[in-house]
C-alpha angles and dihedrals in degrees: 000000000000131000092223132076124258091251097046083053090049095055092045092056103037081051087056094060081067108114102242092011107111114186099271085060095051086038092056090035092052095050091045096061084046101053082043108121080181123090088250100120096049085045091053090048094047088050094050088045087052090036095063095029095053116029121082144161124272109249084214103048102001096235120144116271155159099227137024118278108022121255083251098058091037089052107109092196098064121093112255102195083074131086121183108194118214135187094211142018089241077061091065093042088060095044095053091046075065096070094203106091128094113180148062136299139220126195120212096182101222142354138279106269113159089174094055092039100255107132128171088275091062098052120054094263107122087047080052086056094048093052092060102044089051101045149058094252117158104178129025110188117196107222096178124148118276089246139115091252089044100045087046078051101053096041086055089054090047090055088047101038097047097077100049088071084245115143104243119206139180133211112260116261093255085110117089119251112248082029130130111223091229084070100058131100130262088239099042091051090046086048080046100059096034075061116040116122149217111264 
């Protein structure tokens, strides 16, 4: 029998599903908001019930939003004849912190990763296809992660959007391999787009 109660259980270990959060973690994070004479613990619980009521995905670039389509999409001044392609929303986070790009994004929500079940069905790339072929695009970058599961992706993408006439590029190689690309620097992702080249 344990010496907490059922709810504080329930907390630790819902902490622990965290990704980078261990038990001590979820165990230091649960009593904090405890011993909290502040309103943090109601707060936290009103952000993660807007969080799910409110957030979803663009019907245009499937990143996470509050309206449909995204700011980004809706936006009349960026150049629509360009796609960066993204594996996650926190992708497109990095690249606009950038300031220096202009276009449009696509998130594929995920990478190519046959060993670990993730095929082409599971990612947006079919919706990414039909983007092209129904649009005026010009350039599609792919701005996938320098990693095994991101090179075998973009190669993937190479092999699709060829033979739709579209110009493919790649980020430049300032990123370092194994990286996330939420991890990188303004100035390297900058680096990255300037560039990036044709495959």
């Amino acid at each position: 029998m344990s010496a907490l109660p059922p709810s504080v259980l329930r907390l630790i270990e819902t902490f622990s599903e965290l990704p980078g959060i261990g038990p001590k973690t979820a165990s230091r994070l649960t009593f904090f908001l405890l011993r909290g004479e502040s309103d943090l613990a109601l707060r936290l619980a009103q952000a993660l019930q807007d969080l799910r009521a409110q957030t979803r995905l663009c019907s245009v670039c499937y990143n996470i939003t509050e309206q449909d389509p995204c700011p980004i999409c809706s936006d009349p001044t960026r150049d629509r004849a360009t796609i960066c392609v993204v594996e996650e929303p926190l992708d497109v986070v990095a690249i606009e912190r950038t300031e220096h790009y202009r276009g449009l994004y696509h998130v594929l929500h995920g990478a190519l990763a046959p060993m670990e079940g993730v095929f082409a069905e599971n990612l947006r790339i079919a919706e990414l296809l039909q983007r092209v072929e129904g649009g005026d695009v010009r350039e599609v970058i792919l701005a996938t992660n320098p990693t095994s599961e991101g090179d075998y992706t973009a190669a993937y993408l190479v092999a699709k959007l060829r033979p739709l006439g579209v110009r493919v590029t790649r980020l430049g190689r300032g990123l370092p391999v194994g990286g996330d690309l939420e991890y990188a620097d303004q100035v390297t992702l900058t680096n990255a787009l300037e560039g990036r080249r044709e495959l």
